[in-house]
C-alpha positions in Angstrom: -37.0 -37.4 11.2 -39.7 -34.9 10.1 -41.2 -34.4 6.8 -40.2 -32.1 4.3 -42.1 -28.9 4.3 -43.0 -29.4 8.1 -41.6 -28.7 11.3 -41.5 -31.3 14.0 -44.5 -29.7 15.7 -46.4 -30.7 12.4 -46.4 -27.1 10.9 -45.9 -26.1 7.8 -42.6 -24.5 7.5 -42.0 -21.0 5.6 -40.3 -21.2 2.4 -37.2 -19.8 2.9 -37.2 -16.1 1.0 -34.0 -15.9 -1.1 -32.5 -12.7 -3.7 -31.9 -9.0 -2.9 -35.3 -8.4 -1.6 -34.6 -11.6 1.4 -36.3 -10.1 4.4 -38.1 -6.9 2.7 -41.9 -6.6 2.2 -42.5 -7.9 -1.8 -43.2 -5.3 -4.1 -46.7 -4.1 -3.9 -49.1 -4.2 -7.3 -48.9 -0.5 -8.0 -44.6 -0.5 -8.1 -45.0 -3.8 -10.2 -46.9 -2.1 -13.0 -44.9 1.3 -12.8 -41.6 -0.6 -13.8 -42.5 -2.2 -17.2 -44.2 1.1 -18.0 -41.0 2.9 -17.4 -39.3 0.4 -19.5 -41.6 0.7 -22.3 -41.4 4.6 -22.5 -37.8 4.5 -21.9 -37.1 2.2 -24.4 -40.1 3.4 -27.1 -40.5 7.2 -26.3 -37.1 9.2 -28.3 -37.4 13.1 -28.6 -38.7 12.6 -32.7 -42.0 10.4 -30.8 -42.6 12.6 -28.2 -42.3 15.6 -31.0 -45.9 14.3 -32.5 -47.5 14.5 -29.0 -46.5 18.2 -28.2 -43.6 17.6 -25.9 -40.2 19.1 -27.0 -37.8 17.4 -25.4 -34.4 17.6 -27.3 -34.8 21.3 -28.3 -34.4 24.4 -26.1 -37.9 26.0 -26.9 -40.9 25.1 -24.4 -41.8 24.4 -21.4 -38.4 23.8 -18.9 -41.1 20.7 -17.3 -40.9 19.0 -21.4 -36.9 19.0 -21.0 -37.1 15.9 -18.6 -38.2 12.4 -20.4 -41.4 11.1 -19.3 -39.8 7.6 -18.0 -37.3 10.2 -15.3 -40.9 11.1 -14.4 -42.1 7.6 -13.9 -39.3 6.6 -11.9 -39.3 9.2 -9.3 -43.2 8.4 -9.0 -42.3 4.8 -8.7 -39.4 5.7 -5.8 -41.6 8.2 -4.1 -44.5 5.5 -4.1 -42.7 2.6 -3.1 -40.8 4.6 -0.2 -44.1 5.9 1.4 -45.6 2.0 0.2 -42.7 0.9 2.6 -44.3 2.0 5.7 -41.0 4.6 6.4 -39.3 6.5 3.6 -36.1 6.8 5.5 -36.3 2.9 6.5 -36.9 2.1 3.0 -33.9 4.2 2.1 -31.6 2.7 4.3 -33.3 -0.8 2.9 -32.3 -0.1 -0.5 -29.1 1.5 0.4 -27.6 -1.9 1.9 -28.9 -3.6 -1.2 -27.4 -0.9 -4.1 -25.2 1.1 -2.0 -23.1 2.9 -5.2 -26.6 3.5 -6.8 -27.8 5.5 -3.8 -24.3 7.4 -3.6 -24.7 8.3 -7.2 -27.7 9.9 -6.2 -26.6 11.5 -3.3 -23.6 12.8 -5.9 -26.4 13.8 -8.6 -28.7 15.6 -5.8 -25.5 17.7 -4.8 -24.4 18.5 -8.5 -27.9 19.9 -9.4 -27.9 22.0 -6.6 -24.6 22.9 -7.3 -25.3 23.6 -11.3 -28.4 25.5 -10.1 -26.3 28.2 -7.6 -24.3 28.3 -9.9 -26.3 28.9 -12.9 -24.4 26.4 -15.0 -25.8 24.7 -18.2 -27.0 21.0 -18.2 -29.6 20.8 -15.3 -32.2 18.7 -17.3 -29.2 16.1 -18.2 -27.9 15.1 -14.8 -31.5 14.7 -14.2 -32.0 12.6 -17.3 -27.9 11.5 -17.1 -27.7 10.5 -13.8 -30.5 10.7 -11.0 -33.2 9.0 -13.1 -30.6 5.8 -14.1 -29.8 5.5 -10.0 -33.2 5.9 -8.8 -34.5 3.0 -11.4 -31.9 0.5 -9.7 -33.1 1.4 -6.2 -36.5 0.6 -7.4 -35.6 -2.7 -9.0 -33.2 -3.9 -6.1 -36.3 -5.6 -4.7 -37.8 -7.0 -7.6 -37.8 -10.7 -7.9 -37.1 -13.0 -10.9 -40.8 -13.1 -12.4 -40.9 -9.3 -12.5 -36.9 -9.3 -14.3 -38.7 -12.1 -16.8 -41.8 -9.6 -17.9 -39.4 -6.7 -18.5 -36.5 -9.0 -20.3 -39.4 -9.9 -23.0 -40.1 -6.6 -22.4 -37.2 -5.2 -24.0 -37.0 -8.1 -27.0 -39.7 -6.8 -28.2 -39.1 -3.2 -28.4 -35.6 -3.7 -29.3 -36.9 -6.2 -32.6 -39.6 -3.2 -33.1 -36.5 -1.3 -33.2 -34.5 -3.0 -35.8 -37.4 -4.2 -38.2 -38.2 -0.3 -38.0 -34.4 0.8 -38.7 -34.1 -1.5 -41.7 -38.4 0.1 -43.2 -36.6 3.5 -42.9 -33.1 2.4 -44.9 -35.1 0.9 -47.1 -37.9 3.5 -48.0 -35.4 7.0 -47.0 -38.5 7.5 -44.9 -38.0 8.3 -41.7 -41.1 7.8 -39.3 -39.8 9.8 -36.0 -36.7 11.8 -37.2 -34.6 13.4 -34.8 -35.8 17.0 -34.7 -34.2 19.9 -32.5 -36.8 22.6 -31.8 -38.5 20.7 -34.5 -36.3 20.7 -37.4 -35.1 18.1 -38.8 -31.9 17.3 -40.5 -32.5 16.7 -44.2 -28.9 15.7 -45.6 -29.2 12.9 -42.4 -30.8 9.6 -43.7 -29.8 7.5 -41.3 -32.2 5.3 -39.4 -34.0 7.0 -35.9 -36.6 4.0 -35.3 -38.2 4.4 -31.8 -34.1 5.8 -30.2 -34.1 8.7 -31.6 -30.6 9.7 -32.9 -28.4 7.3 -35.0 -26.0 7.3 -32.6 -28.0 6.4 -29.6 -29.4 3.6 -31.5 -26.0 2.6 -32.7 -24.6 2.7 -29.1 -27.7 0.7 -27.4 -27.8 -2.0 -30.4 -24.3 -2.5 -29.6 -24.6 -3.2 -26.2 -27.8 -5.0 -26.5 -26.5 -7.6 -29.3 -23.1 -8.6 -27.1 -25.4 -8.8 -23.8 -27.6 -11.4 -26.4 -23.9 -13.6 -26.6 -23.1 -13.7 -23.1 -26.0 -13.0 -21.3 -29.9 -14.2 -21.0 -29.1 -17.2 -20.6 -32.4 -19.4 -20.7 -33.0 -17.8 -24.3 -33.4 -20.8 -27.3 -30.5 -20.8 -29.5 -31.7 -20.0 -33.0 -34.3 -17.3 -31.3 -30.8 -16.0 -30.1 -28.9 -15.9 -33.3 -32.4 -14.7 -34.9 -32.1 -11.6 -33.0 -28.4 -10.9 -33.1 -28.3 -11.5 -36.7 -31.5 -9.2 -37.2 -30.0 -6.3 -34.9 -26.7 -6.9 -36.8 -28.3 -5.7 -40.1 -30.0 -2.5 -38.2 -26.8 -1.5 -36.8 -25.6 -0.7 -40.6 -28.9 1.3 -40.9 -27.6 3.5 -38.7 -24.6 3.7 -39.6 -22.6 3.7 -36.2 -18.7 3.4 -37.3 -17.7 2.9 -34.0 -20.3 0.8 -32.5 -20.1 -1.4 -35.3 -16.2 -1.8 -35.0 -16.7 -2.2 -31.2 -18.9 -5.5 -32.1 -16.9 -7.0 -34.5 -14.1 -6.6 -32.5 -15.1 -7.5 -28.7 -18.1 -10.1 -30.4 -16.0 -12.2 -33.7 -13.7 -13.9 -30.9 -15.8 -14.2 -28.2 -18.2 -16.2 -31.2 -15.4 -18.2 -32.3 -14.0 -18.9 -28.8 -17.7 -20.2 -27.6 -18.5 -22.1 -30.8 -15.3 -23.7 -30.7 -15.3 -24.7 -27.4 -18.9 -26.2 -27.7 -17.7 -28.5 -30.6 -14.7 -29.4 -28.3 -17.0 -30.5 -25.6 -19.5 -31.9 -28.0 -22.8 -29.5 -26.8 -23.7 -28.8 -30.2 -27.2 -29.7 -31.5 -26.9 -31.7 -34.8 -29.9 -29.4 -36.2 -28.0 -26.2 -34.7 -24.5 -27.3 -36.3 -25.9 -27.9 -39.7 -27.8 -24.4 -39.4 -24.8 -22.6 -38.7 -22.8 -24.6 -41.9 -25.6 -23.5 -44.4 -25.5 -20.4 -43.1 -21.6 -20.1 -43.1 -21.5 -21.0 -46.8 -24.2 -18.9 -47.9 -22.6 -15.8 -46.3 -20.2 -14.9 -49.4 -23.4 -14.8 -51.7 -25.6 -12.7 -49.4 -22.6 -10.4 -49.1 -22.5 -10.1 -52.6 -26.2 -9.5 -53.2 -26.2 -6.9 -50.2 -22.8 -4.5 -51.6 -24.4 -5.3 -55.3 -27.7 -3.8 -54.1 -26.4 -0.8 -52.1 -27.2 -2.0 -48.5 -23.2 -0.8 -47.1 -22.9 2.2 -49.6 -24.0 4.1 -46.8 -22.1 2.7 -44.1 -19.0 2.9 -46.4 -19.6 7.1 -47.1 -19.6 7.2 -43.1 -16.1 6.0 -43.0 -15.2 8.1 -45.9 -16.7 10.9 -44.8 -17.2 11.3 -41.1 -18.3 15.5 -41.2 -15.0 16.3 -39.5 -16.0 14.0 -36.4 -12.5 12.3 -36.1 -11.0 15.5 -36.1 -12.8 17.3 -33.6 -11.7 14.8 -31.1 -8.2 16.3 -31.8 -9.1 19.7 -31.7 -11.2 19.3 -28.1 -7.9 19.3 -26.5 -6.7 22.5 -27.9 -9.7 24.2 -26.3 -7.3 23.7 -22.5 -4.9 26.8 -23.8 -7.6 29.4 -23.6 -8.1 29.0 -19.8 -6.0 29.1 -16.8 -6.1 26.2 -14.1 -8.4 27.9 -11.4 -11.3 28.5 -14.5 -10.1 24.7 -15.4 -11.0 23.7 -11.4 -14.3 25.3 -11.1 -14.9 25.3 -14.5 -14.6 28.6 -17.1 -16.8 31.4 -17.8 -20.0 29.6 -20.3 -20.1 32.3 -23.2 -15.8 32.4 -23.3 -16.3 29.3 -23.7 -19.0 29.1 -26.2 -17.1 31.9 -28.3 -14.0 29.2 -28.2 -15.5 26.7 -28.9 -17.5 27.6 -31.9 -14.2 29.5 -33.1 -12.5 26.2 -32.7 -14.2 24.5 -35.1 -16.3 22.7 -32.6 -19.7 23.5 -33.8 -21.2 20.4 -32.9 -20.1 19.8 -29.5 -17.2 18.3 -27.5 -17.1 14.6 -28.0 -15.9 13.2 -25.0 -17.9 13.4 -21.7 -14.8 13.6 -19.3 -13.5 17.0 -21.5 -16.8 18.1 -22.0 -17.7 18.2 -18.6 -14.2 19.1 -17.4 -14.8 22.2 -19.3 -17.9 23.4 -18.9 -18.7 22.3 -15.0 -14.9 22.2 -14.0 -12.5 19.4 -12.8 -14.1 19.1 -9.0 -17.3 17.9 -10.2 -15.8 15.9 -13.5 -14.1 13.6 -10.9 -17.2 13.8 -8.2 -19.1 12.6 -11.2 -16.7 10.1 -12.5 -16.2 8.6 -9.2 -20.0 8.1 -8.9 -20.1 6.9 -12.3 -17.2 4.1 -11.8 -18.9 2.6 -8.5 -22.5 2.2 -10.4 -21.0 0.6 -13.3 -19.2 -1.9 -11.1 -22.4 -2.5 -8.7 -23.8 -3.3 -11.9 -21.5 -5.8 -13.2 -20.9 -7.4 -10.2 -21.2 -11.3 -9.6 -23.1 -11.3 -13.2 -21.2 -13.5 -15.0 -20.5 -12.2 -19.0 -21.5 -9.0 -18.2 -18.0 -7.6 -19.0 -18.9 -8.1 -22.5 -21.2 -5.2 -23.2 -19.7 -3.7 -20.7 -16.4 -3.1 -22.4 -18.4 -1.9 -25.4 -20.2 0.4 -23.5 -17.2 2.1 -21.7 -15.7 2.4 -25.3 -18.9 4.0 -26.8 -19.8 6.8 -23.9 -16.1 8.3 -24.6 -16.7 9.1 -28.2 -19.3 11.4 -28.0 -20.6 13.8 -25.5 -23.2 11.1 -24.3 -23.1 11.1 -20.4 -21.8 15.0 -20.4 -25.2 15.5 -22.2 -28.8 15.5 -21.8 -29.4 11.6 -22.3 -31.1 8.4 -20.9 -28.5 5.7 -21.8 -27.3 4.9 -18.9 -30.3 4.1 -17.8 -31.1 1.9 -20.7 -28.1 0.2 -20.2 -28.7 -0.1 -16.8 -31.9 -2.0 -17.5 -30.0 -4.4 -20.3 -27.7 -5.5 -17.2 -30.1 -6.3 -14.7 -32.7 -8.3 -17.2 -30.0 -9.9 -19.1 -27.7 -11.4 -16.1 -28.8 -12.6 -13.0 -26.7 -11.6 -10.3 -24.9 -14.7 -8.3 -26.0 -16.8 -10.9 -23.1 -19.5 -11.6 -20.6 -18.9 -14.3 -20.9 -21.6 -17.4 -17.4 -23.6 -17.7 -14.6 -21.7 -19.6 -15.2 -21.7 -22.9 -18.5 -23.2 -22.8 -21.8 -22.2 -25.1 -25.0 -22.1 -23.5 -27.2 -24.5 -23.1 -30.7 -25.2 -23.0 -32.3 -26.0 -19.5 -33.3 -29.4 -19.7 -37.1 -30.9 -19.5 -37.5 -32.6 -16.4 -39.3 -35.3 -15.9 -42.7 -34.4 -14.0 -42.3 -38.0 -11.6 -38.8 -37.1 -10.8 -39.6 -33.5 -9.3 -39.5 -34.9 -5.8 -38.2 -38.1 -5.8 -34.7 -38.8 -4.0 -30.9 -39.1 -6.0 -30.7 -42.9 -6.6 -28.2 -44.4 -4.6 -24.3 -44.5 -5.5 -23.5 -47.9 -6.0 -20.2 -48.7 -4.1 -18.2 -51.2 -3.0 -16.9 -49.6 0.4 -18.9 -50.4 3.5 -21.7 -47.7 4.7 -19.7 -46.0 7.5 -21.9 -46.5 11.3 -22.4 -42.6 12.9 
């Protein structure tokens, strides 16, 4: 019998290395600090920020280097450093590849698409930089990184995304917005809505969304009422900016998933006394802060949105009409840009095609819409897979991306999602029990860290080997 932690030759044995990076070199100090700082500027850098420090981003004017978002930057730094930091880029490519194998096929896909967009001279070569190479290169990077590094950038992103909110509900409250969404530098004046540190209302609505049902059913070592703090808190930005779909989406996907989890808790008796009595004072208070809220304007905004939507609802019916004008070889290889343009605009379509597939149907053609959606469909699932609750957001986000141009555009939210998923969930980490609510790890006792199970008392005889 040997002892634990040594071998039978008296050595001490080698803790056994366990996650995605098992048998890889550890992530050296110079990759560890690029991450969070692509994080942070991902998450804190939106096209009305960079504006103040000279960099057009979401406008046509300028430099074509200002078109790309700083973080796209980072993160091919970050691959380029940690493949040469590896000893053998195309080792540490095939390393990577057996650990994220859709992510580096959706980069293969998005290497071949730029080239092909560039030949071609077809519009959108910034966005399937932004769209799609920087979002798959980030997930190579991070398929080594080990749980202390997910933990920084997890807190990470709380604090931006409560920066965020707290930010939103300053600007709904003043009609001052601090970094307004500007293309080519102008801003929209009849626009109110809330732009925080995202950028465009609807960006924010989208990634508030996502990030308040990944709160529900993901980070899972987070304290209960610091959970509801936050949820409730991104809750109240969400009607700052005014997302009519994204806020539908939550009520929808996160009321019954709420319910379900609460009520399953009391079933199984897991509910802290202080928690439970919380959430009654909070319940029965909710009809008079409703009434304070409508009484003092707070949803008169939100309300005009689904009043008025600026002929958004109906351009999504007119986007199909735009299929008569061309034949199905222009529909294959996609149709000449200024024909389309003129149709469009004549259409009624002045402010874009809002839905990625027909977007990008039309003005890239049906070959790469479906090389791209294929790509697309094998991240998302790398993603979600063996991270329990992550269906939750990701049903929200699937519903989201389709009602705007989003991934047919210039735009870094898949890669913020991206980032959501892989801090939020832990991949192979076991499922709670159906219907359960999460609990909080409990302390353990410092003299019970190494000391054997007791012994099952029982009244069969010890069996002889």
């Amino acid at each position: 019998m040997t002892m634990r932690g040594y071998s039978s030759a008296g050595r001490p044995e080698a803790a056994p290395r366990t996650g995605a990076a098992a048998g890889a070199p550890r992530l050296d100090p110079i990759t560890r600090f690029l991450v969070p700082c692509i994080v942070l500027a991902l998450f804190s850098l939106s096209g009305g920020v960079l504006w103040y420090a000279g960099y057009n981003y979401d406008g046509l004017m300028g430099s074509a280097l200002t078109k790309l978002h700083p973080a796209t930057y980072l993160t091919i730094l970050a691959f380029g450093w940690r493949a040469c930091a590896f000893g053998n880029p195309f080792a540490y490519l095939a390393h990577v590849g057996r650990l994220r194998p859709a992510s580096l096929l959706l980069l293969l896909i998005s290497i071949g698409a730029l080239a092909s967009v560039v030949l071609r001279q077809r519009p959108n070569m910034a966005g399937l930089v932004d769209t799609f190479l920087a979002p798959s290169l980030l997930v190579l990077v991070m398929a080594e990184a080990d749980e202390r590094l997910r933990r920084s950038i997890e807190t990470l992103l709380h604090g931006v995304m409560t920066v965020n909110a707290l930010m939103a509900l300053f600007e709904f409250a003043t009609k001052i917005l601090i970094f307004p969404y500007r293309f080519d530098g102008e801003t929209f004046p009849t626009d109110l809505r809330s732009a925080a540190l995202q950028g465009h209302p609807l960006v924010n609505a989208t990634l508030t969304a996502c990030y308040v049902l990944a709160l529900m059913s993901g980070s899972r070592e987070m304290k209960t009422p610091l959970r509801l703090g936050l949820i409730l808190l991104q809750l109240a930005a969400m009607v700052a900016f005014g997302g009519r779909t994204a806020i539908v989406t939550v009520v929808a996907l996160g009321l019954p998933f709420a319910a379900w989890r609460s009520l399953a808790a009391v079933r199984r008796r897991r509910v802290h006394l202080m928690v439970a009595a919380i959430g009654l004072l909070a319940v029965s208070l909710m009809p008079v802060a409703l009434a304070v809220l409508i009484s003092g304007g707070f949803f008169d905004d939100l309300i005009g949105r689904f009043v008025s939507d600026g002929g958004s609802a109906n351009a999504r019916v007119e986007m199909f009409g735009l299929f008569q004008y061309f034949s199905l070889s222009d529909l294959l290889i996609g149709p000449d840009v200024e024909l389309l343009e003129s149709v469009r605009r004549i259409s009624g379509l002045e402010w874009g095609i809002e839905n990625p597939i027909i977007r990008m149907m039309l003005y890239q053609g049906a070959f790469f819409m479906i090389l791209m959606l294929v790509g697309f469909a094998l991240f998302m699932r790398e993603l979600a897979h063996a991270r329990a609750g992550s269906w939750l957001p990701m049903i929200a986000w699937l519903i989201l991306v389709n009602g705007s141009e989003s991934l047919a555009s210039k735009t870094t939210l898949m890669t913020k999602f991206a980032v959501i998923l892989l801090c939020l969930y832990r991949a192979g980490s076991p499922s709670p029990p159906t219907g359960s609510a999460p609990m909080e790890p409990r302390p353990t006792r410092p003299d019970a860290v190494d000391s054997p199970p007791p012994a099952v008392r029982s009244s069969a005889r010890p069996r002889r080997w």
